[in-house]
Residue, then its C-alpha position, 0 to 999 in steps of 0.5 A: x500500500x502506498x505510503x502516508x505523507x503529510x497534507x503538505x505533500x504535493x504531486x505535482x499540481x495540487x487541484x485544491x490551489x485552485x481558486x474559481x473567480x468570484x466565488x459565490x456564498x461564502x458568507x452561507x447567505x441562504x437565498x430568500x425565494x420570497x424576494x424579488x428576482x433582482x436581488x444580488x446575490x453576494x459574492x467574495x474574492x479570495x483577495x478580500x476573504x485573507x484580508x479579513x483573515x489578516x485584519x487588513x479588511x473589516x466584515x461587512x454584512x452587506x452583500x455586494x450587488x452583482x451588476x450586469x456584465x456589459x455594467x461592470x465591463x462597457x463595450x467602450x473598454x472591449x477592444x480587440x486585443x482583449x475581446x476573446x478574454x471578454x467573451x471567455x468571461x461572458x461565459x463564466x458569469x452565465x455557467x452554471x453547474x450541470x449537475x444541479x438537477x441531480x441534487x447530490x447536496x442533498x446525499x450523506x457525506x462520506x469521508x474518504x482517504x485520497x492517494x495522490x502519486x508523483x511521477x517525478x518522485x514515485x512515491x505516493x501521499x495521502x489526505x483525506x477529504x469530504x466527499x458526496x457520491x451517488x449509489x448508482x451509476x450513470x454511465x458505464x465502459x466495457x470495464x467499469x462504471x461511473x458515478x457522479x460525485x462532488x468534492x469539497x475543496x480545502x482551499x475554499x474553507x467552505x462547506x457550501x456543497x452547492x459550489x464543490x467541484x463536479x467529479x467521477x469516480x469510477x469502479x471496476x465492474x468486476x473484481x480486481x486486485x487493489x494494486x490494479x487501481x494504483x497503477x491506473x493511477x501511476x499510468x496516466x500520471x506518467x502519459x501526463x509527463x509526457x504530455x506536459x513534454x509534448x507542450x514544452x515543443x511548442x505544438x499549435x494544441x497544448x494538451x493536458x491528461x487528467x490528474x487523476x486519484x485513488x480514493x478508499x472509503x475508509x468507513x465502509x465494509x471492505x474499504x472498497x476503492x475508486x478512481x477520482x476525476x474531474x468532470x469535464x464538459x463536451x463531446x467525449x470522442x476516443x481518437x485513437x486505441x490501443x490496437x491500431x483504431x483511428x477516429x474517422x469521423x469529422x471529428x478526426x483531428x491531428x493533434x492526438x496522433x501527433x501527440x502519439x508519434x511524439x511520445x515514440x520518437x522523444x522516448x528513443x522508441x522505448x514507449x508510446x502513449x495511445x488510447x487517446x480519448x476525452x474532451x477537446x484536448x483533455x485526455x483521460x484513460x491513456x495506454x502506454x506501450x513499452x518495447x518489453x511489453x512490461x508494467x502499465x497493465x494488460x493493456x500494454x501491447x508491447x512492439x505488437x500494440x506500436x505496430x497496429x499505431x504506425x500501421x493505421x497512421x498517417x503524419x501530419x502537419x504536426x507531425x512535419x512541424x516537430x520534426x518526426x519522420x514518417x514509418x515506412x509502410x507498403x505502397x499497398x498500405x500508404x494508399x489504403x490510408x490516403x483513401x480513407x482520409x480523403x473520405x473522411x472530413x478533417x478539423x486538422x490544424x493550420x500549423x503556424x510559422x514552423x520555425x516556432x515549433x520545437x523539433x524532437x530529440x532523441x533521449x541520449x542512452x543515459x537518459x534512455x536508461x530513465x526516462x521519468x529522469x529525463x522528464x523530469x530534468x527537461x520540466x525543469x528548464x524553464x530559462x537558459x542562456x546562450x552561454x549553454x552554445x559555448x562549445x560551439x565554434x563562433x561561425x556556428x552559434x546561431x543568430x539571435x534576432x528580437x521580433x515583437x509578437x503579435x498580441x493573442x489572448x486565450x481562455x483560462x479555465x481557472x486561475x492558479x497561485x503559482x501561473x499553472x493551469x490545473x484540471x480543477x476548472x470547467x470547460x468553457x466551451x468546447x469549440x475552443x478546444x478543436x484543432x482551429x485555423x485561428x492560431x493567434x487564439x493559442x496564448x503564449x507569454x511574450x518571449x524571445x526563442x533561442x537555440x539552447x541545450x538547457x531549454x526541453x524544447x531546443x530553445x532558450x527563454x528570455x521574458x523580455x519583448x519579443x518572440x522566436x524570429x521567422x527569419x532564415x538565420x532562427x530557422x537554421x538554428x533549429x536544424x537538427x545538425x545543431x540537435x546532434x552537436x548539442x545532444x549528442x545523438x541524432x533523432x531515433x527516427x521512425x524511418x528505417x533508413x535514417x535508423x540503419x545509418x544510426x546502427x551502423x555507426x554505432x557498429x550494431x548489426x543484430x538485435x536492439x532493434x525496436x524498429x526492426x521488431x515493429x515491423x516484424x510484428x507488422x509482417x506477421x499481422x500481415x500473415x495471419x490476415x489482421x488487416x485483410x478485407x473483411x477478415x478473408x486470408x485469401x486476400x492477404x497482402x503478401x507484398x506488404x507482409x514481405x516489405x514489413x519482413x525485409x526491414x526488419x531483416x535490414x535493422x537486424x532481427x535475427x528472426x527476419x533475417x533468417x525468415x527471408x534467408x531462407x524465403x529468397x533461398x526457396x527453403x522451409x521456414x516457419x514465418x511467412x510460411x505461404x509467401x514466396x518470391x519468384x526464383x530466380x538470380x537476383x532472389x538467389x543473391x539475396x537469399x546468400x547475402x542474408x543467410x551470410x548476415x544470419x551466420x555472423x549473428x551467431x544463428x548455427x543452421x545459418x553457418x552450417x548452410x554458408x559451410x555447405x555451400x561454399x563446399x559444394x558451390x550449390x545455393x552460393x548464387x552468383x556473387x560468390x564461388x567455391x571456397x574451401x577456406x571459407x567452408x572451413x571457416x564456417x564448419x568450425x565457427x558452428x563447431x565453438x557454438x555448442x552450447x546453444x543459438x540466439x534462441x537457445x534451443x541447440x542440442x549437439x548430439x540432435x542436429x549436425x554433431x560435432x563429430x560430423x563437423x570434424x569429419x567434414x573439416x578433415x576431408x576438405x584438409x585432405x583433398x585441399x584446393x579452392x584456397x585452402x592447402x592440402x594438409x594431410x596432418x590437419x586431415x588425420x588430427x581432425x579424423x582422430x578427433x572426430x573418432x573420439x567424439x563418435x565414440x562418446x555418443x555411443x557411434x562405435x561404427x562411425x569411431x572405427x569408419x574414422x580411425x580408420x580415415x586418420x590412418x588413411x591421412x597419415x599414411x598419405x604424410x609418410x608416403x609424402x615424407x618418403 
């Protein structure tokens, strides 16, 4: 069970340091219904209820009187650099609660413990609060249900329930273990880091994840457990899944599956965070993938849930903006989605000047090692300098030019003591939060941009006038030949090509590809007919299965590798197992050309067939011919693997035995030619050798057959002698 801390404790943003504007009945005034409907209703500001506290203020009795907004605000003072804030606060004054009709004041206060997690921290804090929750469910998932709950906020100090916040507290349908519903918890608090990292690049949509809870009732039998979250006005609409959907109605927007690609290409290919779904912006109940397919519940499809993603997306302009590369797909597939896009009506996003928007970089492997680390650090920079360019030679450091910023303005749904937004507010409306051609209605704090290593986005920030310049000079400070220099690491691209470039000078030439796996993944989706029309495996798209098989095999998976060595060599395999290729000369080459990658990495059978081949000059292809040497090259490269291949699954005394091996070797010794010297000795040793081995594995007629062809050899070196 989690840990207690103290009320102070804080994770991260505290929803109770939230303070609605005004803040109606603090004084309990009761409304006299037998009065007219002009009467005021009294109100009071934070400001004024601490001075009253401090004794800076006297208590009035008297209720101020709430005048009309065109009153207190003229049409003379709206202008047009503050008209939009004018219009957010026309719609405040008019809210009103939507759970009014339901009455939940009048239902029983509970008591009930609340466990808050920090994801930066990773540790849990608990306190407890006062809440009123209704006993049946208004709503339900294919998992759990929904109940209406309010909560009262410490801050406030109040108990005037009608003003407690609007929550949704949510239960498995079916009985869980208790640890399920605290790592629910510790999943969307993570996806919320990585939200807060996609903002720091500067998208045209800032995103947030809810914050989300674990509340005990601590007074009722069993003490059972809900999950706590805000209630959120608007069109609930899930943009993507964990399993390759994609919202295909008009309500297909850009910013979810940017916000997806993102977290692939910034974490180094280590997760994803898909299941993308909620209100505007406002996401709730994320899935994250990781490449072990370890932790995040059973949700977490591994490379396999990474692959549906890429198969079903298409990137967009946020996507080009932030600098992330496309995944390779089949000419088959691209055009599969070009068509259903262009049926579909978008409310994509008009991306603004592209030079504003923070291009990715890639975790270094440190950082690769932590993630939540590498989160952390990078939400801590918030101001730099351009003395981080130092190592930089002077005719690289980039340009620095100032540029007024045009004047924009956008709603806050609350305010915060500290600057920050919170989820403790209310969704004004929900058509400011669709992808919109109007980016000005984006509010961004006057400041210049400069290229720096301690900014999380690539830039440095300076709060005097001014923003990030559209010039060429600022634009060629955000290329990625900078990101490297500084960074250390090119991008982890999504592209194949730009990811064989980064193995290849890294040295590496199998494994450690979670690209490769991707698409390996992808080539057996493929076999077993997942993207098929209608299911019909007659209809399988063998191409792509094959396109997805051979990059794979490119970034070194030794399974692909294998799986298309012996594919283009016209030879049993057990993936792809109904895909062929025509056989000819050049499938023939390739074939030998990824059987020889598969023998370097280690793969046994894969040495035994390139020993073979180079022996008998059969399955070499036309780019290589016999060779002696090199046979025994590989004869005794199998021979030192004795213990198991890459899958540990070798067992010397089922497959190929080493005596076999010896005897081979001794009669290429013995007969000499195509690069390799006669050597009659070498021939003998080996037999003997070979004998022994025999006759440990209870072959006492093969033991005989070879002490007899030692004999034979050194016969051949004493006739030599002579």
């Amino acid at each position: 069970m989690p840990r207690t801390e103290s009320e102070s404790t804080t994770s991260g943003f505290e929803d109770d340091d939230v303070a609605l504007y005004p803040i109606w009945g603090v004084n309990s005034v009761e409304e006299d219904n037998s009065k007219e409907s002009s009467t005021a209703k009294g109100y009071m500001t934070l400001r004024e209820r601490r001075q009253i506290k401090l004794g800076l203020r006297k208590p009035t009795s008297e209720l101020k009187e709430i005048l009309p907004l065109n009153v207190l605000i003229p049409n003379s003072k709206i202008t047009d650099k503050n008209r939009k804030w004018y219009e957010v606060l026309k719609k405040v004054w008019h809210h009103k609660d939507p759970w009014q009709v339901f009455h939940l004041d009048t239902l029983e206060e509970k008591l009930a413990m609340r466990h808050r997690y920090d994801p930066i921290k990773q540790r849990w804090c608990q306190d407890e609060i006062r809440i009123k929750m209704e006993d049946q469910p208004f709503n339900r998932g294919a998992m759990r249900q929904c109940f209406r709950l309010k909560k009262l906020s410490k801050f406030c100090h109040s108990d005037n329930w009608l003003h407690a916040g609007n929550y949704v507290a949510k239960k498995y349908m079916e009985s869980v273990d208790r640890s399920v519903y605290f790592e629910d918890v510790k999943l969307q608090m993570d996806a919320k880091l990585w939200g807060e990292e996609y903002n720091r690049h500067n998208p045209p949509k800032k995103i947030d994840i809810f914050q989300m809870y674990v509340i005990e009732l601590i007074h009722e039998p069993g003490s059972p457990l809900y999950h706590l979250e805000h209630f959120i006005e608007g069109e609930y609409i899930k943009y993507n899944s964990n399993s390759g959907f994609v919202e295909d109605s008009k309500q297909c927007r850009h910013t979810p599956q940017a916000f997806s690609h993102f977290t692939f290409e910034r974490s180094g290919h280590e997760i994803i965070v898909v299941d993308i779904q909620g209100v505007g912006d406002l996401y709730t109940d994320p899935q994250i993938h990781t490449e072990d397919g370890i932790r995040y519940g059973d949700g977490n499809l591994g490379t396999k849930g990474m692959a549906l993603f890429f198969q079903s997306h298409e990137c967009n302009e946020i996507c080009h903006a932030l600098g992330l590369e496309g995944f390779d797909l089949s000419e088959t597939e691209r055009q599969a989605i070009i068509e259903h896009h262009a049926s579909t009506p978008s409310s994509a996003t008009e991306i603004r000047d592209i030079n504003l928007v923070g291009h990715v970089v890639s975790p270094t492997l440190e950082e690769r090692t932590d993630l939540k680390r590498m989160l952390s650090n990078s939400r801590q920079r918030t101001l730099s300098s351009l003395s981080d360019l130092g190592s930089l030679p002077e005719d690289e450091m980039p340009k620095i030019e100032k540029q007024k910023c045009p004047d924009s303005s956008a709603p806050i749904l609350a305010i915060s003591p500290n600057g920050n937004n919170s989820d403790e507010g209310i969704l004004i409306d929900k058509h400011l939060d669709e992808d919109s051609s109007d980016i000005s209605s984006i509010h961004q704090p006057p400041r210049s941009r400069f290229l720096s290593t301690s900014s999380s986005d690539g830039y440095a920030y300076d709060t005097s006038e001014g923003c990030a310049s559209s010039t060429p000079s600022n634009a060629a400070s955000l290329t990625k030949l900078y990101e490297q220099r500084l960074f250390g690491l090119p991008t982890r691209s999504s592209r194949v090509q730009s990811e064989h470039v980064l193995r290849s000078k890294s040295c590496l030439h199998t494994g450690d590809s979670i690209l490769g796996q991707i698409h390996h993944d992808l080539a057996k989706y493929h076999e077993i007919g997942r993207f098929a029309c209608d299911g019909d495996e007659s209809k399988i798209d063998w191409q792509s299965a094959l396109f997805h098989e051979e990059h794979a095999a490119e970034l070194g998976v030794p399974e692909a590798i294998i799986t298309m060595a012996k594919i283009y060599l016209m030879l049993p395999h057990d993936v792809l197992v109904n895909c062929t290729v025509p056989a000819n000369e050049e499938n023939t080459n390739k074939g030998v050309e990824f059987m020889l990658q598969a023998a370097e990495a280690n793969d046994r059978a894969s040495m035994l067939y390139m020993a073979k081949a180079f022996e008998t000059g059969y399955g070499l292809g036309t780019k290589r011919e016999k060779s002696y040497k090199s046979a025994v090259h590989w004869y005794q490269t199998a021979l030192l693997t004795t213990d198991h291949d890459d899958h540990g699954e070798f067992d010397a005394t089922m497959s190929d035995p080493n005596y076999i091996l010896l005897a081979a070797q001794a009669k290429l010794y013995l007969s000499g030619g195509f690069g390799l010297e006669k050597d009659p000795n070498k021939a003998g040793e080996l037999y003997s050798e070979a004998a022994d081995e025999a006759m440990a594995a209870m072959k006492g007629q093969l033991a005989t057959k070879f002490y007899m062809k030692a004999d034979e050899a050194w016969a051949q070196l004493d006739e030599g002698q002579e």
